[in-house]
ROSE-4610 file (N, C-alpha, C; in Angstrom, 1 decimal, always signed):
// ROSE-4610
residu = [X/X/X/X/X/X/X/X/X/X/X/X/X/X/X/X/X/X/X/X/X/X/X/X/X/X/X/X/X/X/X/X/X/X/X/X/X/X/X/X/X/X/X/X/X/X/X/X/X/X/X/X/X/X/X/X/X/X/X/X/X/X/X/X/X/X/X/X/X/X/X/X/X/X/X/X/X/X/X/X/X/X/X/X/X/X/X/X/X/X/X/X/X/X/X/X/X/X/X/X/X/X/X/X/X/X/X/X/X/X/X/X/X/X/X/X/X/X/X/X/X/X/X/X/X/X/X/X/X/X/X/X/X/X/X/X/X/X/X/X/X/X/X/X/X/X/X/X/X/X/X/X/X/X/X/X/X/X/X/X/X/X/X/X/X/X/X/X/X/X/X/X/X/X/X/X/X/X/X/X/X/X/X/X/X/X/X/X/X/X/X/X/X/X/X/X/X/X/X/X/X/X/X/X/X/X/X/X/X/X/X/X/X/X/X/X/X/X/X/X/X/X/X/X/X/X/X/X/X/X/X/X/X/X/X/X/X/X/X/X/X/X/X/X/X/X/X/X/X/X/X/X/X/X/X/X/X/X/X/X/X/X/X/X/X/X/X/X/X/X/X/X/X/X/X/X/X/X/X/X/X/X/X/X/X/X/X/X/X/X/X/X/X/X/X/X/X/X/X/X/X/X/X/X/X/X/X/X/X/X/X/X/X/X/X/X/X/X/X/X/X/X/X/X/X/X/X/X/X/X/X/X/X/X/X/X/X/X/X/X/X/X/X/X/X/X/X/X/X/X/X/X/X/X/X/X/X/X/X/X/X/X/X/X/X/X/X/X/X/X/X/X/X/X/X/X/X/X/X/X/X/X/X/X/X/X/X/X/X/X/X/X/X/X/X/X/X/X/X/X/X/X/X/X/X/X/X/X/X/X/X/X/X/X/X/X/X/X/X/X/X/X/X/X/X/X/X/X/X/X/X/X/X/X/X/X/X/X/X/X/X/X/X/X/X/X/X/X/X/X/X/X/X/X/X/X/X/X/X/X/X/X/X/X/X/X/X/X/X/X/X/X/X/X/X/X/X/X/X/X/X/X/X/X/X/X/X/X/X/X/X/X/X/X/X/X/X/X/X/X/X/X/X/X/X/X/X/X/X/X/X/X/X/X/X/X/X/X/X]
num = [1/1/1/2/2/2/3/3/3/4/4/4/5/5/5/6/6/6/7/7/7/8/8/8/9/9/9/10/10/10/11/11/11/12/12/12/13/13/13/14/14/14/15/15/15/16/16/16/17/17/17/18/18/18/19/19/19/20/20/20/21/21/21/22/22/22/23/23/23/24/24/24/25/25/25/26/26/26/27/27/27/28/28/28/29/29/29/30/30/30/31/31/31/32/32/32/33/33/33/34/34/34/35/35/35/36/36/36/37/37/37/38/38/38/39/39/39/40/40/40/41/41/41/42/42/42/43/43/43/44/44/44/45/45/45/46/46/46/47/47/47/48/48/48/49/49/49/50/50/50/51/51/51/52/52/52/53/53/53/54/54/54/55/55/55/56/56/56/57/57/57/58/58/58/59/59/59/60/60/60/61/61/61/62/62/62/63/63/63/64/64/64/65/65/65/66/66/66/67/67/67/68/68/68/69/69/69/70/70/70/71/71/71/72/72/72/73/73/73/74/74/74/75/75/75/76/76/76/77/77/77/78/78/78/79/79/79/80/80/80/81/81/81/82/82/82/83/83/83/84/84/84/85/85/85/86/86/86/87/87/87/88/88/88/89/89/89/90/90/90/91/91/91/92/92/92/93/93/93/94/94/94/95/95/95/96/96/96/97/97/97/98/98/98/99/99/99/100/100/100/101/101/101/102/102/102/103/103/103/104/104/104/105/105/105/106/106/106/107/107/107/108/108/108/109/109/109/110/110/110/111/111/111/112/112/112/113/113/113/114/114/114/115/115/115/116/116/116/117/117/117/118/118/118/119/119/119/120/120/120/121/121/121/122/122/122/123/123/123/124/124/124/125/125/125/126/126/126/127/127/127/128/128/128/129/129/129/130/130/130/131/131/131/132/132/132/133/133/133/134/134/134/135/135/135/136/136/136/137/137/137/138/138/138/139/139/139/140/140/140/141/141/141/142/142/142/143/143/143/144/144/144/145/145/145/146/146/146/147/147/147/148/148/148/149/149/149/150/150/150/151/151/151/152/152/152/153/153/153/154/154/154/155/155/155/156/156/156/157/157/157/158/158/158/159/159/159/160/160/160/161/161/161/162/162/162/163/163/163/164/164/164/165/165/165/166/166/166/167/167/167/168/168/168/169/169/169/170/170/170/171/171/171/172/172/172/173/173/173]
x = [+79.6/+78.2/+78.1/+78.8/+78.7/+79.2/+80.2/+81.1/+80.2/+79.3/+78.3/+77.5/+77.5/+76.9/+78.2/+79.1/+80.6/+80.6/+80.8/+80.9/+82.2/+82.4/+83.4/+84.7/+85.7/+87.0/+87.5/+88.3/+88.6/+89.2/+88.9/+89.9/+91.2/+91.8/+93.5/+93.3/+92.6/+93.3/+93.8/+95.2/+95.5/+95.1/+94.5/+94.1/+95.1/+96.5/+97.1/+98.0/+97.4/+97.9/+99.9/+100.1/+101.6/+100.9/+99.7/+99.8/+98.9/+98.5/+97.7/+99.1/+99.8/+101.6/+102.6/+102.1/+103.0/+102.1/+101.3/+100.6/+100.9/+100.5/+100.4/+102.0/+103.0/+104.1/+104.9/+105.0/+105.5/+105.1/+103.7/+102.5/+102.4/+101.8/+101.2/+102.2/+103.4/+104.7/+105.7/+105.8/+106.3/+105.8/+104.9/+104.0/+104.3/+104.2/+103.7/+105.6/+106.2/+107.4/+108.3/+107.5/+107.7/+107.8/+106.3/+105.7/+106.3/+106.4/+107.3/+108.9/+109.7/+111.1/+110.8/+109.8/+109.4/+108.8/+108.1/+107.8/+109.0/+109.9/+111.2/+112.1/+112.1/+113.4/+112.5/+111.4/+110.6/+111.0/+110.6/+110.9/+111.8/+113.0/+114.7/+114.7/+114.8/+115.0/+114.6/+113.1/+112.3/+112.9/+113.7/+114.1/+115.6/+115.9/+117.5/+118.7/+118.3/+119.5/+119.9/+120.9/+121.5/+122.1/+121.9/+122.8/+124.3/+124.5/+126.0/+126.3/+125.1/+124.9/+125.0/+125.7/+125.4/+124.5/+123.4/+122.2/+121.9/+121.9/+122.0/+120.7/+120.2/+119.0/+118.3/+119.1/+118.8/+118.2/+118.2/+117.9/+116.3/+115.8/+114.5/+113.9/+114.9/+114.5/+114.5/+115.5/+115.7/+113.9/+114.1/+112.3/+111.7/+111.6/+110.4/+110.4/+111.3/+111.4/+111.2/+111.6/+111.4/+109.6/+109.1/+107.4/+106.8/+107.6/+106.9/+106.8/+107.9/+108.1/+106.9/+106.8/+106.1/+104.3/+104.5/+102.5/+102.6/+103.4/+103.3/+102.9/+104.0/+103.3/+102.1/+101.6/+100.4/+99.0/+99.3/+98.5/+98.4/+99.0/+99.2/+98.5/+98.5/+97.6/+96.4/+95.8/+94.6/+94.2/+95.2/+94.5/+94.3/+95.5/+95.6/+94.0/+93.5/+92.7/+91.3/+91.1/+90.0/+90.1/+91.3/+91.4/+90.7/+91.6/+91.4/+90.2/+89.6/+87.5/+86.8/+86.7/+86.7/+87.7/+86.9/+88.1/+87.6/+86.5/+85.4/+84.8/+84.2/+83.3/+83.8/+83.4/+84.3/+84.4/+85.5/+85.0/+84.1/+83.8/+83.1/+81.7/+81.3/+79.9/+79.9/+80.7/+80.4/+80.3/+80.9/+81.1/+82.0/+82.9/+84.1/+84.2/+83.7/+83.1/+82.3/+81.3/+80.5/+80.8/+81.5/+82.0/+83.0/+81.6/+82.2/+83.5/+83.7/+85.4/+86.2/+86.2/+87.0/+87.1/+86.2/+86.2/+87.1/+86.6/+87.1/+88.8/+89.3/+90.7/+91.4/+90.6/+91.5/+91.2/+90.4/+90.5/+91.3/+91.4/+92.3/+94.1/+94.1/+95.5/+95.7/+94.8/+95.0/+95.3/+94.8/+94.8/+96.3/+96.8/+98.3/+99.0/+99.0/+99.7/+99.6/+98.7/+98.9/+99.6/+99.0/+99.7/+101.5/+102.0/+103.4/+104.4/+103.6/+104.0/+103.7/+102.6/+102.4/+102.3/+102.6/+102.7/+104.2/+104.2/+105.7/+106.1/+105.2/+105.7/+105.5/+105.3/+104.8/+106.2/+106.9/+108.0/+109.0/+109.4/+109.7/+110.3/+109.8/+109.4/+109.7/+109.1/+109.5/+111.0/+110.8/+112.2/+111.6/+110.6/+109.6/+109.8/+109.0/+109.1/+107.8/+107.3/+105.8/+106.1/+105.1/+105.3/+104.6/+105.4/+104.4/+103.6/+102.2/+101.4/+101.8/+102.8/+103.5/+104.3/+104.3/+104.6/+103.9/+102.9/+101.4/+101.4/+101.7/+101.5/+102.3/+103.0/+103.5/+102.7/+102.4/+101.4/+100.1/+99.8/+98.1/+98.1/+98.4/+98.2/+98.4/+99.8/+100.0/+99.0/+98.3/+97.9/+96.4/+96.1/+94.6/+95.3/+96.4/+96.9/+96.9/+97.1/+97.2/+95.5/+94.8/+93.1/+92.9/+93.0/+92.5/+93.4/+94.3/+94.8/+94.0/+93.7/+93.3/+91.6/+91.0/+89.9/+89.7/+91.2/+90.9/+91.1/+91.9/+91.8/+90.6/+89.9/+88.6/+87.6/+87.6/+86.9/+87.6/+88.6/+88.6/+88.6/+88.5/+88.1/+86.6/+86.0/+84.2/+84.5/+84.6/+84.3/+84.9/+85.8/+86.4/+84.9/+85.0/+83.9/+82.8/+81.9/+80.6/+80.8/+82.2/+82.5/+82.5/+82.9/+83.0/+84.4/+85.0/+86.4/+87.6/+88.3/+89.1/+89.6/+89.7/+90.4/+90.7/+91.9/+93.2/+93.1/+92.7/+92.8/+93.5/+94.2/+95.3/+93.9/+92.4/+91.6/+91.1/+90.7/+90.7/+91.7/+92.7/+93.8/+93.8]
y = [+116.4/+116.7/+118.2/+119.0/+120.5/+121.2/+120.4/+120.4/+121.4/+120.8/+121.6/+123.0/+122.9/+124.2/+125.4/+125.2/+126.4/+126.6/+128.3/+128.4/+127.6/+127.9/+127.3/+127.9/+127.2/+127.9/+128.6/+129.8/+130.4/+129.9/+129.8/+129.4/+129.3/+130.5/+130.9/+129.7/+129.4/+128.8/+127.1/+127.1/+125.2/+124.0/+123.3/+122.0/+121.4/+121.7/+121.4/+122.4/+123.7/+124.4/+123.8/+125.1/+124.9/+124.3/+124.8/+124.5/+123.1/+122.8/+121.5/+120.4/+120.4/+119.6/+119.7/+121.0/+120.9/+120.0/+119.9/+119.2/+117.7/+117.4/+115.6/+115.5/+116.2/+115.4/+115.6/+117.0/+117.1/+116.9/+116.6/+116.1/+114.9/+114.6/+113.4/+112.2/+112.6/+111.9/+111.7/+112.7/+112.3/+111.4/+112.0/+110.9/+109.4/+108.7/+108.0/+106.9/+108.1/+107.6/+107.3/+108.0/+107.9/+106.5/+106.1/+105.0/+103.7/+104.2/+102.8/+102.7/+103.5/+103.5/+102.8/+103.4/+103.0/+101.4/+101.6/+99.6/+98.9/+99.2/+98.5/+98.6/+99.7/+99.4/+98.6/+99.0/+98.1/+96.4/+96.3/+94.9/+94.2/+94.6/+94.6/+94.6/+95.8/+95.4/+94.4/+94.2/+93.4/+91.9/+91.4/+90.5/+90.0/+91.2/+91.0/+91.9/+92.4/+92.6/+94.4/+94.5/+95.5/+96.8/+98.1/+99.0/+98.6/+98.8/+98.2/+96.7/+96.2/+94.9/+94.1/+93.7/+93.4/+92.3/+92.7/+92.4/+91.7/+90.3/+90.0/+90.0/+90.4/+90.0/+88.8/+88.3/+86.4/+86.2/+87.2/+86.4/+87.0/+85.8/+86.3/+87.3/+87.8/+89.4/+90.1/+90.4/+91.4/+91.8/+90.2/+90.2/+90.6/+90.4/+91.0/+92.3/+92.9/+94.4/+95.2/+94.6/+95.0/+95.2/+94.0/+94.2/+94.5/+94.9/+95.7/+97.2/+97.8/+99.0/+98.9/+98.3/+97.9/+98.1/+97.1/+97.6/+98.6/+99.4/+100.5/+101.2/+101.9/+102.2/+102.0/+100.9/+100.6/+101.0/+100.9/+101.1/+102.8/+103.6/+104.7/+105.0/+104.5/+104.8/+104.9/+103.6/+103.1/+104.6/+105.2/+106.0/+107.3/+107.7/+108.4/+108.8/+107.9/+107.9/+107.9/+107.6/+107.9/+109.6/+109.8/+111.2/+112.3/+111.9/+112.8/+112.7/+111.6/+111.7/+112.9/+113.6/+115.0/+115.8/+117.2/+117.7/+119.2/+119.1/+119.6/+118.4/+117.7/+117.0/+115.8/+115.1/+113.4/+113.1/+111.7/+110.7/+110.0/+110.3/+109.6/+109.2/+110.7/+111.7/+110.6/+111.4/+110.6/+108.9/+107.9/+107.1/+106.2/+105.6/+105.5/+104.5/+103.4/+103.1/+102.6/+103.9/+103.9/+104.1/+104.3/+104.7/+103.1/+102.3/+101.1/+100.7/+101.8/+101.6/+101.9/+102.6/+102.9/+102.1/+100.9/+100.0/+98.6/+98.9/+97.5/+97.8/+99.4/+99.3/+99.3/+99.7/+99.3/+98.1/+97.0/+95.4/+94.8/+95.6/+95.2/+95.0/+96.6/+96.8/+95.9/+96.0/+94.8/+93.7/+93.1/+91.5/+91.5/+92.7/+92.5/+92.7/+92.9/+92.9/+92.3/+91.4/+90.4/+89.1/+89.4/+88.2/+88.3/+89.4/+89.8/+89.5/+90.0/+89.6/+88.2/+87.3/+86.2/+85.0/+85.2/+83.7/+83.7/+82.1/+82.4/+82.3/+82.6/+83.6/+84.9/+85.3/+86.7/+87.4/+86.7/+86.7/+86.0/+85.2/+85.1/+86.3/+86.6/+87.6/+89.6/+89.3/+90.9/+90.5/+89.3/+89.6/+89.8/+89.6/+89.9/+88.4/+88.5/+87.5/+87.6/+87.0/+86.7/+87.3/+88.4/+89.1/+88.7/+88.9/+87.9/+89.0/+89.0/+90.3/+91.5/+91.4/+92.6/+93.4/+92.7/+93.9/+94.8/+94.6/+95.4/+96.3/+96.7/+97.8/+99.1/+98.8/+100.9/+101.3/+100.1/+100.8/+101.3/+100.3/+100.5/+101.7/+101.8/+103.1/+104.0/+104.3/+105.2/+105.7/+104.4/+105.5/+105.5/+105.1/+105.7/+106.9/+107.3/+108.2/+109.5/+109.2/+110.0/+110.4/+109.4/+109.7/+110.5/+110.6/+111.3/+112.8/+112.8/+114.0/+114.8/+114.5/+115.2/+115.5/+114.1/+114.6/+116.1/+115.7/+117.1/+118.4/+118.5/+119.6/+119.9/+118.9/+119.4/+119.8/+118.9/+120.0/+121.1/+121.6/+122.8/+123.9/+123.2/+124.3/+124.4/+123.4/+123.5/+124.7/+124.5/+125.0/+126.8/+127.3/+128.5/+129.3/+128.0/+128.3/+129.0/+127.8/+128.4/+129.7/+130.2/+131.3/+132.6/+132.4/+133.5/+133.8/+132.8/+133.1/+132.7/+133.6/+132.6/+131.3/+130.5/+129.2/+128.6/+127.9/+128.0/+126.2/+126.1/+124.4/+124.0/+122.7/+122.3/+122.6/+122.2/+122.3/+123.8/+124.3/+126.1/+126.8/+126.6/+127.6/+126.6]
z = [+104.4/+104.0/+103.8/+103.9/+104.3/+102.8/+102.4/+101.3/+100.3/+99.9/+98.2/+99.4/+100.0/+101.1/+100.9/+100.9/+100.4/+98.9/+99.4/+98.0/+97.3/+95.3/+95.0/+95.0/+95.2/+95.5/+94.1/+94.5/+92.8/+91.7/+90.7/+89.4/+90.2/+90.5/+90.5/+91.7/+92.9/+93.6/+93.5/+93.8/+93.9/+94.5/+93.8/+94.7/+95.6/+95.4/+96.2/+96.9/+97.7/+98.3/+99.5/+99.6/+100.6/+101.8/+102.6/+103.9/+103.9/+102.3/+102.5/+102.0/+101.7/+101.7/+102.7/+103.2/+104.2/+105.6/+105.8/+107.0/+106.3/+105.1/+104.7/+104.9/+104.5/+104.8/+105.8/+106.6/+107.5/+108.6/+108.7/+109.8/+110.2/+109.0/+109.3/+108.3/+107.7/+106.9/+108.1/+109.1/+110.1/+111.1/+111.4/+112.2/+111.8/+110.8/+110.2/+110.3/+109.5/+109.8/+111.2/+111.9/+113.6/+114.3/+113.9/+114.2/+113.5/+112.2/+111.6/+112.6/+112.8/+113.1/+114.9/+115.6/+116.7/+117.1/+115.8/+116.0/+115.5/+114.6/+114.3/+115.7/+116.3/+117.4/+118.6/+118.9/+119.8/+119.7/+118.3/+118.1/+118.2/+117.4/+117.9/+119.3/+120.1/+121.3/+121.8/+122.0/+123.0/+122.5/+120.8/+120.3/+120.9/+121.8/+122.4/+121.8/+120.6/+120.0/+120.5/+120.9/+121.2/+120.2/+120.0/+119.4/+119.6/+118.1/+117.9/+117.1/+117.8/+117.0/+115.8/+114.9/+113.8/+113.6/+113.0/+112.7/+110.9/+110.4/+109.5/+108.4/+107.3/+106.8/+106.9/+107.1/+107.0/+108.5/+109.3/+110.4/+110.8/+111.8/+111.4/+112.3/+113.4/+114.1/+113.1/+112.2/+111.4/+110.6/+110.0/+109.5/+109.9/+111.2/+112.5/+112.3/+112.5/+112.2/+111.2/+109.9/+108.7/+108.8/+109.3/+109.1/+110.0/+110.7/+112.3/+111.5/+110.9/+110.0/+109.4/+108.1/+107.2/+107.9/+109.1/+109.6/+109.8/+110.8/+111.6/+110.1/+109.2/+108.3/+107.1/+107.3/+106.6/+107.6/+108.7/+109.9/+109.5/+109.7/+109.6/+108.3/+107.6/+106.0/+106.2/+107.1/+107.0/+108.1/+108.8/+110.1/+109.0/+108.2/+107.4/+106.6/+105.7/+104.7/+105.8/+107.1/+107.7/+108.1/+108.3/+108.8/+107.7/+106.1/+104.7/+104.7/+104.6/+104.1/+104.5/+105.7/+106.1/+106.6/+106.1/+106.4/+107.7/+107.5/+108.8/+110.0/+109.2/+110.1/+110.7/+111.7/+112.7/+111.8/+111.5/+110.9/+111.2/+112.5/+113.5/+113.0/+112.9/+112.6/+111.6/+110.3/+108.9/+108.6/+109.5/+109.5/+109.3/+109.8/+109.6/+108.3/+108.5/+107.1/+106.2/+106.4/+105.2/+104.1/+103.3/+102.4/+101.7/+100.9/+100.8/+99.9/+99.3/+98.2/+99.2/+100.2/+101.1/+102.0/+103.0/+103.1/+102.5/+101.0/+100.0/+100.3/+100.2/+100.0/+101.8/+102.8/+103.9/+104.1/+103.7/+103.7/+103.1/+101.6/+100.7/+101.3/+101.7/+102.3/+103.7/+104.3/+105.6/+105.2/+104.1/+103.6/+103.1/+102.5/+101.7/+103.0/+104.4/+105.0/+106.0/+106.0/+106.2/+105.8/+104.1/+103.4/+103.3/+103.1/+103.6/+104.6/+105.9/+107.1/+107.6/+107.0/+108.0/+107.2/+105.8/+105.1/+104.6/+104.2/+104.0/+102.6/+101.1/+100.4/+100.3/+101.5/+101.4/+102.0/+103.3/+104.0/+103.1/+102.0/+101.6/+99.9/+99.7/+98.6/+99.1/+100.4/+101.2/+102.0/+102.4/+103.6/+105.1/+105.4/+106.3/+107.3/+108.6/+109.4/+110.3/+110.0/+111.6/+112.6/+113.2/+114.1/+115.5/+116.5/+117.9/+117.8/+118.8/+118.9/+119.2/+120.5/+120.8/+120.1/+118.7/+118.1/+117.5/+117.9/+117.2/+118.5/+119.9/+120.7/+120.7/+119.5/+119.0/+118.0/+117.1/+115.9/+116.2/+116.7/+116.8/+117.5/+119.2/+119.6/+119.0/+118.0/+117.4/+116.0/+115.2/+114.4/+114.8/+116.3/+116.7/+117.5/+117.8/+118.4/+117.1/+115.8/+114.8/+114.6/+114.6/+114.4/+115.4/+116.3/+117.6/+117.2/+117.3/+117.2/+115.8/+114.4/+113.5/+113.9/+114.6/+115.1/+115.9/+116.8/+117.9/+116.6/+116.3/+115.1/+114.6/+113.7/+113.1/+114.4/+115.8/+116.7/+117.0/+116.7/+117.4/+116.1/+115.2/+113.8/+113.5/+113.9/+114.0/+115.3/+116.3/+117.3/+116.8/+116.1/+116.0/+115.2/+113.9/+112.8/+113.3/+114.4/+115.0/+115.6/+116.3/+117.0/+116.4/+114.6/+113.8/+113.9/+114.2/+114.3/+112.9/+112.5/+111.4/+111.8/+110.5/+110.8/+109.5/+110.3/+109.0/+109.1/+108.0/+107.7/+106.7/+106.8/+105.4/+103.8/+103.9/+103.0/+102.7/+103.9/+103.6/+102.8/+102.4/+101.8/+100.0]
């Protein structure tokens, strides 16, 4: 909401600044990729199979994992695109989703990963396998663990702002 309240950024400067690429991929690309490798070995393990193992595509742990990957990073999108909608204000504040195209596409993306992971031409077609629930306790924490942390950022860049203090945001530069 604050957004048309700033002045406009200069001609010369880039919509896609260094420090606004370097945060999406080495931030929150790590992040993201974190959580996918983390719900894959979660799953594996808790499935029995041991490092060292040879592990076949055909089998249906392997599936499991493939789409434990697969949520963990679709999960992480969906945390992702609530995070980008502001780049000052909560998402909270703003609404998480009001913003009904944004809505349509994290239903959208939920419904395909669903349809992927839990029907069987979806698992058939990806290579994917029905996940018990427990494989959903690395993702989920993790990408409300990614929301929470960019939240704390924008409070502590509101909080510098009101102070008169500089502040260096991936959108500022």
């Amino acid at each position: 909401d604050d957004v048309m309240a700033m002045p406009p950024r200069p001609r010369t400067e880039r919509l896609l600044s260094r420090r606004l690429l370097l945060s999406s991929y080495l931030l929150w690309g790590i992040l993201e990729s974190a959580a996918g490798f983390a719900a894959y070995g979660f799953v594996l393990l808790g499935g029995g199979w041991r490092p060292g193992e040879v592990l076949e595509p055909t089998q249906p742990l392997y599936g499991q994992a493939v789409a434990a990957f697969f949520g963990a990073i679709v999960l992480g999108q969906v945390a992702n695109v609530l995070i980008w909608r502001t780049t000052r204000q909560s998402v909270f504040a703003k609404g998480l989703l009001a913003n009904r195209a944004v809505a349509a596409g994290i239903l959208a993306e939920l419904a395909l990963l669903w349809g992927i992971v839990e029907t069987s031409p979806g698992q058939a077609l990806f290579g994917t396998a029905a996940l018990p629930p427990t494989a959903w306790l690395v993702p989920i924490p993790l990408a409300l663990g990614m929301l929470g942390l960019a939240e704390l950022g924008k409070a502590i860049r509101r909080r510098r702002r009101a102070r008169g203090q500089p502040v260096q945001s991936p959108a500022d530069e």
